[in-house]
Structures are given as C-alpha cells and as structure tokens.
VMD Tcl script that draws the C-alpha trace (Angstrom):
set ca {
  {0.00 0.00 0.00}
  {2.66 2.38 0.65}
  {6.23 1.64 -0.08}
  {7.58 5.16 0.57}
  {6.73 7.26 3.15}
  {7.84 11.21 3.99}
  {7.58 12.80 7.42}
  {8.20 16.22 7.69}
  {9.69 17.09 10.87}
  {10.75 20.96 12.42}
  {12.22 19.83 15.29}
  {9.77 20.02 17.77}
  {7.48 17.72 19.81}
  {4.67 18.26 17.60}
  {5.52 16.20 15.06}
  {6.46 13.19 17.51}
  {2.94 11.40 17.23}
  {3.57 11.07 13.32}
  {6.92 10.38 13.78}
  {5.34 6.86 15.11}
  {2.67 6.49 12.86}
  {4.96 6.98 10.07}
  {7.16 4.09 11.46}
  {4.26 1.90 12.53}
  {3.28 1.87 8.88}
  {6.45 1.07 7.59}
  {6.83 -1.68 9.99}
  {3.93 -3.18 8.45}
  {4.18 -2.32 5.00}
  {8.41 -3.27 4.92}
  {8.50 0.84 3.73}
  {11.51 3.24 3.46}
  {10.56 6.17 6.10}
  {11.82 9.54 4.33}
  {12.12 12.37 7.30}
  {12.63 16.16 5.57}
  {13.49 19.00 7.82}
  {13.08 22.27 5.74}
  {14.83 25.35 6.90}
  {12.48 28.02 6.86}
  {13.35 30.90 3.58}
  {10.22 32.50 4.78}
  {10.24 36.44 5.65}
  {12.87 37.51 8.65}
  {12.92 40.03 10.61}
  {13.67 42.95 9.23}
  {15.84 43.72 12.23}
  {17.99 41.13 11.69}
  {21.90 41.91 9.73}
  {22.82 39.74 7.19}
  {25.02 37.98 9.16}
  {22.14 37.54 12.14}
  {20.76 35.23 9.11}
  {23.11 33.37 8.36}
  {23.64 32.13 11.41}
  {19.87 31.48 12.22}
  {19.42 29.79 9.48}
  {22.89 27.49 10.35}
  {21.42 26.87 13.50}
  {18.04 25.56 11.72}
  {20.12 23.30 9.34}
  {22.05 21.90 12.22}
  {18.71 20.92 14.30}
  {17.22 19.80 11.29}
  {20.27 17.37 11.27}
  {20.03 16.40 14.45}
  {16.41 15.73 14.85}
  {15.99 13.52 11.22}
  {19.38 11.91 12.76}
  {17.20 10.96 15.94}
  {14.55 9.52 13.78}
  {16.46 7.90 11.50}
  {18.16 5.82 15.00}
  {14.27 4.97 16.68}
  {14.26 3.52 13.01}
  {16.75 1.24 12.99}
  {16.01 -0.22 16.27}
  {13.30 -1.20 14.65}
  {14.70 -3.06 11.23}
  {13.18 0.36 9.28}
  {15.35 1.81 6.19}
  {15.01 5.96 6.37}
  {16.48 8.26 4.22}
  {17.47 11.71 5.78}
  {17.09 15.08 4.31}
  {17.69 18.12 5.45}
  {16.49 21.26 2.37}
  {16.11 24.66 2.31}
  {12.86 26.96 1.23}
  {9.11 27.45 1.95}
  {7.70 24.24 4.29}
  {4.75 23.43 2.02}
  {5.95 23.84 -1.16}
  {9.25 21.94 -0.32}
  {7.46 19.05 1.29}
  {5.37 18.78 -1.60}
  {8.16 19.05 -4.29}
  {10.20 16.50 -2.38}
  {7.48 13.56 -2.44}
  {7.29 14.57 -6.27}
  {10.36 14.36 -7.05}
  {11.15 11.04 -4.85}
  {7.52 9.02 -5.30}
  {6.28 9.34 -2.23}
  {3.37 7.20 -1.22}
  {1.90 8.69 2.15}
  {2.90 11.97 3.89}
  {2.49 11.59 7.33}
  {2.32 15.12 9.30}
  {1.80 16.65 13.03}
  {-1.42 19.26 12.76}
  {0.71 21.23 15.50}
  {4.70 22.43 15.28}
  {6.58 25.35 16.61}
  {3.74 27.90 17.71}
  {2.95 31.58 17.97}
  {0.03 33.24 19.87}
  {-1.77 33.16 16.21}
  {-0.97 29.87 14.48}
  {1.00 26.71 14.45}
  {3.86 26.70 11.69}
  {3.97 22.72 11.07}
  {-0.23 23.19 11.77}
  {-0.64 25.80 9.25}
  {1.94 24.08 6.97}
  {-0.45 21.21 6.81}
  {-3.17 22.12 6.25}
  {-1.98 23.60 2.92}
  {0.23 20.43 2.06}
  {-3.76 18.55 2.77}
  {-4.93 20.95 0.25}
  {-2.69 20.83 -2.58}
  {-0.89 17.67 -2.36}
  {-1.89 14.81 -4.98}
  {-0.58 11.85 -2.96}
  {-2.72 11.12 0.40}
  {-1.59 12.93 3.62}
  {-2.15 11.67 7.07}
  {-2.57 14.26 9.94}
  {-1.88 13.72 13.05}
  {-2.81 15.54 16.28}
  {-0.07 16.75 18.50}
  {-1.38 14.54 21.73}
  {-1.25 11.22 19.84}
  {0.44 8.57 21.15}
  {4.22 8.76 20.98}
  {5.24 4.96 20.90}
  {4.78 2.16 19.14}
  {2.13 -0.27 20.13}
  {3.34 -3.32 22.15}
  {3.37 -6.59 20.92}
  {-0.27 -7.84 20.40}
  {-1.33 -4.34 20.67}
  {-2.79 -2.31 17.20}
  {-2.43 1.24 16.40}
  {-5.86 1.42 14.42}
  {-8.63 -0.72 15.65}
  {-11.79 1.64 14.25}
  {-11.40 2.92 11.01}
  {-14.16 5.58 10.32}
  {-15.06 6.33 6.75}
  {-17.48 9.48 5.97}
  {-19.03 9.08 2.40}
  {-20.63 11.77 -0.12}
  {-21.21 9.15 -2.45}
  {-18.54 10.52 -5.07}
  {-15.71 9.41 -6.79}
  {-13.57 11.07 -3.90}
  {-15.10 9.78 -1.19}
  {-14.63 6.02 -2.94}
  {-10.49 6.71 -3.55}
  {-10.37 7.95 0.73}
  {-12.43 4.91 1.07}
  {-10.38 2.67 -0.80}
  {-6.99 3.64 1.79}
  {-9.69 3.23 5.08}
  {-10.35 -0.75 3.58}
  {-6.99 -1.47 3.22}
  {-5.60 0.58 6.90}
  {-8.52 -1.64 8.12}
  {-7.34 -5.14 6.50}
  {-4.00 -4.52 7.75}
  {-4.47 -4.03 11.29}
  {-7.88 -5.93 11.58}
  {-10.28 -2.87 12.16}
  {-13.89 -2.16 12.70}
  {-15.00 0.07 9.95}
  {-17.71 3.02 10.15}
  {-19.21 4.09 7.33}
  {-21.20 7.66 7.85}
  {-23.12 9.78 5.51}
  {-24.55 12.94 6.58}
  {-27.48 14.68 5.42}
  {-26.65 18.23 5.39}
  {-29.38 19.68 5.60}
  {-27.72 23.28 6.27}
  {-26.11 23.50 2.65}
  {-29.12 22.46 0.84}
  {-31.37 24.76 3.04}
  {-33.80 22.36 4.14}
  {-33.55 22.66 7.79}
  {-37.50 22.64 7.84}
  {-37.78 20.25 4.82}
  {-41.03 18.17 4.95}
  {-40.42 14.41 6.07}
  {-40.68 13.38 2.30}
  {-37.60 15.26 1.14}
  {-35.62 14.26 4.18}
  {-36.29 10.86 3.32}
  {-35.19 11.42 -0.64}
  {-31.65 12.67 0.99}
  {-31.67 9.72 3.55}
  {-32.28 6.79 0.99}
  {-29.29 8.70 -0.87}
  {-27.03 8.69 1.80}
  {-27.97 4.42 2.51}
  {-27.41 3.47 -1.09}
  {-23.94 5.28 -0.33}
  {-23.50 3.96 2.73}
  {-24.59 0.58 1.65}
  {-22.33 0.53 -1.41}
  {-19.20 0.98 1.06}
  {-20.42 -1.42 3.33}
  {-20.77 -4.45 0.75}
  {-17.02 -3.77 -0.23}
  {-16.35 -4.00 3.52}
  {-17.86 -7.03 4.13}
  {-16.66 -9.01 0.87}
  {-13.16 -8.01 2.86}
  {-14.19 -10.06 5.75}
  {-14.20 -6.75 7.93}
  {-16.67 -6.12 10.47}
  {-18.72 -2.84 9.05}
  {-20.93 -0.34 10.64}
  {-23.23 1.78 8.72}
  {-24.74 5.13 10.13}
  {-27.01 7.85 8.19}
  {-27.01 11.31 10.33}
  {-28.37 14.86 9.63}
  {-26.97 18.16 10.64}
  {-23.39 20.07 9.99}
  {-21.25 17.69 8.86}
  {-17.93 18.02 10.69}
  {-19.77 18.54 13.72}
  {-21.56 15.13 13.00}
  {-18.62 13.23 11.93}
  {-16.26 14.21 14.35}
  {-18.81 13.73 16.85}
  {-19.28 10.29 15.51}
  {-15.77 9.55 15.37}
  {-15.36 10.42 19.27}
  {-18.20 8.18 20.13}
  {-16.75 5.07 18.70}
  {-13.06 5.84 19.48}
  {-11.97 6.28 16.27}
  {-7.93 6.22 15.26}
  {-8.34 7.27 11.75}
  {-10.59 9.20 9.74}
  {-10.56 8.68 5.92}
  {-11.78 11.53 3.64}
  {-11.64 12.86 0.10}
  {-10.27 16.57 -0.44}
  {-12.89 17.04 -3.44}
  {-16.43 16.46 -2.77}
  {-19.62 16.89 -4.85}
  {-19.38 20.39 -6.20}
  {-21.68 22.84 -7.86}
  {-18.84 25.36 -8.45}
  {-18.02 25.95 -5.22}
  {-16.08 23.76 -2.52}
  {-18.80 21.32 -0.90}
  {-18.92 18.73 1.54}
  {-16.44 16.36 1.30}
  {-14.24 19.51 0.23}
  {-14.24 22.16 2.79}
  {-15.75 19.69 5.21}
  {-12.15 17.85 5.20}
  {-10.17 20.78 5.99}
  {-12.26 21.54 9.10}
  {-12.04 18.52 10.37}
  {-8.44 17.79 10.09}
  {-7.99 21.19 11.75}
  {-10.32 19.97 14.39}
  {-9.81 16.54 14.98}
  {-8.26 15.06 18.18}
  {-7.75 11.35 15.94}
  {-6.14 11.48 12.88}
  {-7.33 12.21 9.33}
  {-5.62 10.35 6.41}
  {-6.87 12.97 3.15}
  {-6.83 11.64 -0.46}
  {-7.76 13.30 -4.00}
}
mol new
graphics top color blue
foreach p $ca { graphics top sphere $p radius 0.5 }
foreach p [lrange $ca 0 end-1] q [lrange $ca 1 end] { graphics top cylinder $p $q radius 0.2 }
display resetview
C-alpha cells in the first residue's frame, strides 16, 4: 500500500505522534521512512543583519540534522530503512516538491509544530500540504500517542469512513479498507445529510427521506465492499453540519483514523467532502488520512 513514506519534521514535539505512525506503517508495510526538515526561507525580521541570518538559518540546518538523525536511529532499532534530508525553502511547497520528485506514497504530518500566539507553523503548513498535495496525507494531532504499540497491541482498531457518495469519497475509502485489513479494524461508514447547505432545515419528512435513501445506497455501497473483505462494518445515516456530526461520531466510537476525500460533490463551489475535510483535520483530536 505504501512503499515510501515522507515525514516532515521541524524539530519540535509536535511532530512526535507522526513520527510513530509513520514508522508503525512502515513496519507493516516493509517501507523506506523519508524524514525532511526544511529550513524556513520564509520572511525575517527585518531587524535582523545579514550575518544575524546566516547564522539562524545554520542553526536551523544543524537541528534539522540532528532531529531527522534521531529519527532515522528509533528507526533502525526497529529493522526500518530511512532516508534523511535536510532542504532549504518554503515548508509546504518543499514538502510537496520532495514527495514529487522522490515518489512518495503517504505523507504523514503533526497538525501542530513550533507555535505563535496566532498559528501553528507545522499546523498551518499542513493544512496547505492537505490541500494541494496529490498523494494522500495523514494528519496527526499533536497529543497522539508517541510509541509504538506493544506486541499484540494495534495502532488502528476503528477505522471511520465518511461518504458523499462521489468518486472522492470512494479513492479515501479505498486507503480506510486497506488501513482496516491490515491491522484488523472495525470500519464506520457515515453519511450525513446536510441539511444546512441544501437549506432544508424545515424540509417536509418526504424530502428528508429522498436525501436519507441517498445517503444508505452510499453507505450501503461501502459497506458491501467492507464485508466481501471479511471486515466487520458499521453503517450510520445522520443529519446536521457535517464536521460537527462526523467528528462527533468519530469520538463516540473511538476512532484512530478518519478517511476523507479533499474534493467532494461540487456545484462550483467547494462542498462537503471539500471544505468539510479541511475543518475537520484542523479539528480533529484522531487522525485524518486525506486523499484526491
């Protein structure tokens, strides 16, 4: 499933939890874990001298160094091949460039870095890697679990798979499957009837039933796939604001993953499966694995 995987890393705790998850994967899969540390290029200080940034910025390369060379060691003790990287330029756009350019498979990411009062630069960073990469991204919160499971002991037991019914939704479901054939886990499959975007909060009971049967025949198609897998399934139709439903879902059955499409059914604009994803990866306490 994934053969090569990247995890960007800034040298903080925040990207610890993916750190794992990144390695737990490649234990599984027998994958080459790629760890990138990008040294900022982004706008400095203005007060700084020219020689103020070069020696920042030698200080960034050097951690970077350090902290893929720590990774790179938890590796080994663990029989996984990593290859080390230390670049220079814009986070995002470097991060994306580099699984281009060297095949990636997965992109495994902390939603929280090195903070300010306003934002979170590894947070912020991916959230736009979610948005424009073309390979599927797994975000992870910064209070995941920061070791590898014990011996008899999974790291995903509930996989929970939210469904639009488009082609989108299909691809994220496709990965959720497949996490949940490898480690043995329940899957959810959710729909949501939104009845906020189509402006039929006080729809009569016949209409809400025309965009319930939708939402089973989705459900329902995702379910059969499940089952033909030999995976247990669970199927669930729900009405409201979808992140709020989904994530709420997700909490109540202890969800570890959450599998979602960054393109939805559209009408122009961005729509639920679209927008919908980046709130929820921005808000989500489990992680989100995003595909196109």
């Amino acid at each position: 499933m994934y053969d090569q995987i990247l995890v960007p890393i800034d040298g903080s705790g925040g990207a610890e939890g993916a750190i794992v998850r990144a390695l737990d994967f490649a234990r599984i899969e027998d994958a080459t874990v790629h760890v990138l540390h990008v040294v900022d290029t982004g706008p400095e200080p203005p007060t700084l001298t020219s020689a103020d940034r070069t020696e920042v910025r030698q200080y960034s390369e050097k951690r970077g160094r350090d902290a893929t060379q720590r990774v790179a060691t938890q590796a080994t003790t663990h029989g996984i091949e990593t290859v080390r990287t230390v670049v220079e330029g814009i986070p995002h756009r470097a991060i994306l460039d580099y699984a281009r350019e060297n095949d990636i498979d997965l992109v495994v990411m902390g939603t929280h870095g090195e903070t300010s009062r306003s934002e979170s630069r590894l947070g912020s960073t991916t959230q736009r890697v979610v948005t424009f990469s073309d390979i599927p991204v797994l975000a992870v919160h910064l209070d995941a679990d920061t070791e590898l499971p014990r011996e008899g002991y999974t790291m995903y037991n509930h996989v929970v798979v939210p469904t639009d019914g488009s082609d989108a939704a299909m691809r994220a479901a496709e990965h959720g499957l497949e996490i949940a054939e490898r480690y043995g886990a329940h899957v959810h499959v959710v729909y949501v009837v939104d009845t906020t975007t189509y402006g039929f909060q006080d729809a009569p009971r016949s209409i809400v039933g025309l965009l319930k049967r939708g939402g089973e025949r989705a459900v329902d198609e995702l379910a059969e796939e499940a089952r033909d897998r030999k995976l247990p399934v669970t199927t669930d139709v729900l009405r409201g604001v979808p992140e709020n439903e989904i994530l709420a879902y997700a909490t109540g059955v202890d969800a570890d993953v959450i599998t979602m499409g960054t393109r939805g059914r559209s009408a122009g604009t961005e729509r639920f499966l679209g927008s919908t994803t980046a709130r929820i990866v921005a808000r989500a306490e489990m992680a989100v694995l995003t595909t196109t």
